[in-house]
Each structure stands twice: as structure tokens, then as C-alpha cells.
C-alpha positions in Angstrom: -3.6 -27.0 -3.0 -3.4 -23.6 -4.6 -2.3 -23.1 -7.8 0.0 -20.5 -8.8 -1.9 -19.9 -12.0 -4.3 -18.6 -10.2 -1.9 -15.9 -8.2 -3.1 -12.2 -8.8 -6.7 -13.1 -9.6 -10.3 -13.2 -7.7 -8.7 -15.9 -6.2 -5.5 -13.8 -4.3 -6.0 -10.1 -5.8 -2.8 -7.9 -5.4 -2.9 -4.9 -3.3 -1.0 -1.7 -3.8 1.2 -1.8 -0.5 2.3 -5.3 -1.5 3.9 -4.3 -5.0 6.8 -3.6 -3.9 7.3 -7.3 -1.9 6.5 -8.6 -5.3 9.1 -6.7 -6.8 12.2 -7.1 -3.9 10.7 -10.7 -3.0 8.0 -12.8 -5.0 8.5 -15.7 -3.1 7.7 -13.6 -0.1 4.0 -12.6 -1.8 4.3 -16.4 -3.2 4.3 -17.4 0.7 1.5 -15.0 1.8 -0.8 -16.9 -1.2 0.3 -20.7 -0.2 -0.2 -20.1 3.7 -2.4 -17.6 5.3 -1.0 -15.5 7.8 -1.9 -14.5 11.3 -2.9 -10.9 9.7 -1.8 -9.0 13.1 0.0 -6.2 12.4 2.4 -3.9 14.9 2.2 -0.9 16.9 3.8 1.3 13.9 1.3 0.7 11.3 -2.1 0.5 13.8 -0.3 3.9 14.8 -0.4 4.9 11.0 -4.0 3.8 10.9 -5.4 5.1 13.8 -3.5 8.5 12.0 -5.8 7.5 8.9 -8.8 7.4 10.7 -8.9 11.2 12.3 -7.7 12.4 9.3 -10.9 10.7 7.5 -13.2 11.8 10.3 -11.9 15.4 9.6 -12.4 15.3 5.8 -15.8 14.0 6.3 -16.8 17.2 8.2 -16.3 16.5 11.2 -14.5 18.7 13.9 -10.8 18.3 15.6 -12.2 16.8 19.1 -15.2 14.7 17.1 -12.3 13.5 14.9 -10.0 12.0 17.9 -13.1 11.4 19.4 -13.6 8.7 16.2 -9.8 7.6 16.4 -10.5 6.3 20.0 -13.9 4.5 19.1 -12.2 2.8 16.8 -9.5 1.3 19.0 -10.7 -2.8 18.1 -9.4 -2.2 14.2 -5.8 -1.1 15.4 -5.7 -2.8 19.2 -2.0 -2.1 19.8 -1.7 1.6 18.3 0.0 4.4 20.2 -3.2 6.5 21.1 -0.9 9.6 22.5 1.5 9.4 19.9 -1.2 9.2 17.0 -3.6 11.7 18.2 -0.2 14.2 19.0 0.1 13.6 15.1 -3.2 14.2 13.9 -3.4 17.5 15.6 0.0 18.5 14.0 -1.9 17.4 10.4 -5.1 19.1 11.3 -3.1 22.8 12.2 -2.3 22.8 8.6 -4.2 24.3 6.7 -2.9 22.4 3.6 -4.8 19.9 5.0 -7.8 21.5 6.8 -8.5 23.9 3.6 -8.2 20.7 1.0 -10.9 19.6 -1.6 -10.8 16.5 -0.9 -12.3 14.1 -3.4 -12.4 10.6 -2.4 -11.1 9.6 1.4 -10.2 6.1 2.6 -12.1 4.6 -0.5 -11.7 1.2 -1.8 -10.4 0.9 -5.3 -10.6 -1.9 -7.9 -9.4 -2.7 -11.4 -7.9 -5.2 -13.8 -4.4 -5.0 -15.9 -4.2 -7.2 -19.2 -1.4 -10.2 -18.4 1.8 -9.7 -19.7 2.4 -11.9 -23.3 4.3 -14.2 -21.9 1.8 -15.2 -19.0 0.4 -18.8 -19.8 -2.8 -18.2 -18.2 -3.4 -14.9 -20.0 -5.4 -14.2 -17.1 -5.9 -10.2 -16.4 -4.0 -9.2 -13.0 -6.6 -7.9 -10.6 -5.8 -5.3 -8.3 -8.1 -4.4 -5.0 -7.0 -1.7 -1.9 -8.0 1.6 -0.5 -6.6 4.9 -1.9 -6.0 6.8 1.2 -7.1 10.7 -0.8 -7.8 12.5 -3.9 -7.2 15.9 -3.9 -8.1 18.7 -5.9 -4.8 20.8 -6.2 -3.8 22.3 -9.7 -5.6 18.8 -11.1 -6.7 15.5 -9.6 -4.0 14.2 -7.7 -3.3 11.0 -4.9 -1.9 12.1 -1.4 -1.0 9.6 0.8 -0.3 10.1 5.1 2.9 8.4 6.6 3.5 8.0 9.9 6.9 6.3 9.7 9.9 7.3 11.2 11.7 6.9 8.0 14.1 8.6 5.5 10.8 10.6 3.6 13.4 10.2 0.3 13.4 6.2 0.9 9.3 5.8 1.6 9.2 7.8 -1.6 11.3 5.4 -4.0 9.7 2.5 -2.1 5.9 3.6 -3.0 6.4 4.0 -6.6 4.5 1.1 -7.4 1.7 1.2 -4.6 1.1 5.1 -5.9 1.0 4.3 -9.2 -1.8 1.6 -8.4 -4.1 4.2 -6.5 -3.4 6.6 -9.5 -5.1 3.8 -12.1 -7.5 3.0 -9.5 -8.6 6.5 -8.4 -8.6 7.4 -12.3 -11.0 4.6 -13.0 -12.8 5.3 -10.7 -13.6 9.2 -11.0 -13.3 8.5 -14.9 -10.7 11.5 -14.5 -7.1 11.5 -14.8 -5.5 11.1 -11.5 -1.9 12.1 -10.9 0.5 11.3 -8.4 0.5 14.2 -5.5 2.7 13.3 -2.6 3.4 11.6 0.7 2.6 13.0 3.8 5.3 12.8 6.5 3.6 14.0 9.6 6.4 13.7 11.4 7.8 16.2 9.7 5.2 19.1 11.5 7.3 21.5 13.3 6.2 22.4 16.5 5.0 25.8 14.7 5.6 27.6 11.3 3.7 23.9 9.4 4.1 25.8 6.1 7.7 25.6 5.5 8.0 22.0 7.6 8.9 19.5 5.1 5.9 17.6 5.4 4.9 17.2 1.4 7.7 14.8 -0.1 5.9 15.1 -4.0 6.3 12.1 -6.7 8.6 13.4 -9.6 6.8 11.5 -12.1 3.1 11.7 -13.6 -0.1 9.8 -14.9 1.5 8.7 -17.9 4.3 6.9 -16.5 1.7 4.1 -14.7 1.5 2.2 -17.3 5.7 1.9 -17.8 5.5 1.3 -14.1 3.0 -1.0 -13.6 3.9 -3.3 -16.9 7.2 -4.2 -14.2 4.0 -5.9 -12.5 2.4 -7.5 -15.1 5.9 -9.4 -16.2 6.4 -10.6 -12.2 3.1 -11.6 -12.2 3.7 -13.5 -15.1 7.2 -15.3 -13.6 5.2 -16.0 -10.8 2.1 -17.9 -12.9 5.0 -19.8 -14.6 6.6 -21.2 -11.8 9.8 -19.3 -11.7 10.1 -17.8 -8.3 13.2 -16.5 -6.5 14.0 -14.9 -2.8 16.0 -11.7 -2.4 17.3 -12.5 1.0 17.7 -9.0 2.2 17.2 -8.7 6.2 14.8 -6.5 6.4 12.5 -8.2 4.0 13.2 -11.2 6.1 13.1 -10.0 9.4 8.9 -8.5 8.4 8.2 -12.4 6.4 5.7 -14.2 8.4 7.6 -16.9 7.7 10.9 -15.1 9.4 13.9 -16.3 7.8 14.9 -17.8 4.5 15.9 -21.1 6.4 12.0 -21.7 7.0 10.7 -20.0 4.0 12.8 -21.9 1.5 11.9 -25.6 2.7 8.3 -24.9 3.2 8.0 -22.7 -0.4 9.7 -26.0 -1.8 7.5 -28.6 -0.1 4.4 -26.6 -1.6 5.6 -26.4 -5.4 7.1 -30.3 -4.7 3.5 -31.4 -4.1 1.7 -29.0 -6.9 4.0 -30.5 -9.3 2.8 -34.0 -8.2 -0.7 -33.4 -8.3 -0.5 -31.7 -11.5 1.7 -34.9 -12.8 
């Protein structure tokens, strides 16, 4: 049996994307950590990765064609991705010269580091964070950009990745051992079919390095509810419709049959 102490350790590290389900939803996060999903995501986000990978080829020095050439080789890591649809916006991305003329710092990198526990945390247990910082640029100073491929309101994605960006910016910063600021997202779908420079592709974070630590202590208290026992749903239907576990009429029995049995094995 898991213990929830043990949540946002070596044990179950927290990644950027999933601060915000912590946030709306802890019992959602709380679900991922007691059962282990099936992992397979859909065709939007292997669309969105397959995106990714082009866009790293083409930082790495490589040329347009080799680029989509390294997309499609890499089909097995995002099996039900849009191909057409990704390479269509990966060329759009590439015509940019935003993006082909960027100093480019550190691209699809994995990231690591630890945040002290909140005081109230029993455990007292650092929160450890692990993911992949998608790039650093080198613009005016060191800053995080980040490529979306949703369809989304831009505005929305924004608000929603406060807490993911402000990861990558401690991460990135620990990393380099540089001060690394929040940049902006990338909204490819955005590209005009010509005149890229005055698409609204760049949707930039409002906010700066110093403002991580505000945002992230939010975290560290969660974290801390969490490791305590005091868990709640936000039954919103979008965050139950992308559960695992669905709907709340599953997640709720089965959330409450695993903290039943902790609590008599810890008794």
C-alpha cells in the first residue's frame, strides 16, 4: 500500500504539467499515485510531441527536411499523432525566423530539483520536482519558451501554465546556475499562412523570476494537505472527463477504499 507521506518524493516526483491537477484536483494527482495508469495518451498531445521533436531536431542543427525526416522516425513515441497536421505545423514554426535565428540554450532537456516542505507538512520531507523544460532562450536575458499545439483560447493555456512555467524557470535556473525568466508560449496555430511576424504566435508570461517562489509555495502547502490526509475533488467536467479514473462516481469509492485500508494498516 502507498503511503501518502511519501507523495511528491523519489517515490512519486511531481512534474511541471501536473501542477495545475494538483491545484484544480489533488485527489485526481492522489489517484495517479495509488493506481498506475495505462500511460496512453491521445492524438492531440502525440500531435504536440511529434511538434516537439522537429522543432528539437531543428535547434540541434539539423535542416527542415532532416528535421521531419526525425519526426517520422520517431513515430513508436507518439503512435497515434497526426503526421500531416504536425509536420504542416512545424513548417509554419520553422518559416519564422523568431524561431530559426534563436539562441537556443537548452532544448527538450530534463530538469530536476527539490523545494523545502511547507511548515505545516508532518513529514518535513523536501517536494521533489522531475520533467523536461521544452527551451531556453537567449532573448534580452535567459528566458523559458514553451510550443503549443492546442487548439485552445492562447489567453486560457496561459493562466493554466502558470505553475508548470514557473517549475521549468527554477529548474532551468538550477540548472544553468543563471537566472531564468519566464518567456512565452508558443501557439503555432497561430502562423498565418504568410506575414509570421505580426501572427500572434508569442502569448508572453506577464510575471518574472521572482514571482516562482510566491507561486510555487501554492505547491508546497498542497503538497502538504496531501501528506496529511486531507484530500478533496473539484468535480469540474473537464477534469473529470481527462481522469483515468473518468467520473467522480468511480474515483470517489475507489480513492476511499485506498485511504480506508491505509488507515487500517497504519492502526
Amino acid at each position: 500500500m502507498k503511503d501518502l507521506k511519501r507523495f511528491a518524493t523519489e517515490d512519486f516526483p511531481l512534474h511541471p504539467s501536473a501542477l495545475r491537477i494538483l491545484i484544480d484536483c489533488p485527489w485526481r494527482l492522489v489517484m495517479l499515485y495509488l493506481d498506475t495508469p495505462d500511460g496512453e495518451s491521445g492524438p492531440a498531445a502525440d500531435t504536440g510531441s511529434a511538434v516537439h521533436a522537429a522543432a528539437c531536431a531543428l535547434h540541434q542543427g539539423k535542416e527542415v527536411a532532416e528535421s521531419l525526416a526525425v519526426m517520422s522516425a520517431k513515430l513508436s513515441e507518439y503512435p497515434r499523432a497526426d503526421l500531416v497536421d504536425a509536420a504542416s505545423l512545424f513548417l509554419k514554426y520553422a518559416s519564422d525566423p523568431r524561431n530559426r535565428g534563436a539562441e537556443v540554450l537548452l532544448n527538450e532537456q530534463p530538469i530536476s530539483f527539490q523545494v523545502a516542505a511547507a511548515p505545516e507538512d508532518p513529514t518535513g520531507e523536501p517536494l521533489i520536482f522531475v520533467g523536461r523544460v521544452d527551451q531556453v532562450r537567449r532573448t534580452d536575458r535567459l528566458r523559458v519558451f514553451d510550443i503549443k499545439s492546442s487548439k485552445r483560447d492562447p489567453m486560457e493555456l496561459l493562466h493554466e501554465s502558470l505553475f508548470q512555467m514557473a517549475a521549468y524557470c527554477v529548474g532551468a535556473s538550477v540548472l544553468l546556475k543563471e537566472r531564468v525568466d519566464p518567456g512565452a508560449l508558443i501557439m503555432v496555430r497561430k502562423y498565418k499562412a504568410t506575414d509570421h511576424a505580426n501572427a500572434p504566435v508569442f502569448w508572453h508570461f506577464p510575471w518574472t523570476f521572482h514571482d516562482c517562489e510566491q507561486i510555487l509555495d501554492v505547491v508546497r502547502h498542497r503538497v502538504a494537505e496531501v501528506r496529511r490526509g486531507v484530500l478533496y475533488h473539484n468535480p469540474k467536467e473537464d477534469m473529470c472527463r481527462w481522469c483515468h479514473q473518468r467520473t467522480p462516481d468511480v474515483c470517489f469509492p475507489k480513492l476511499q477504499e485506498e485511504l480506508k485500508l491505509r488507515d487500517i494498516k497504519k492502526n
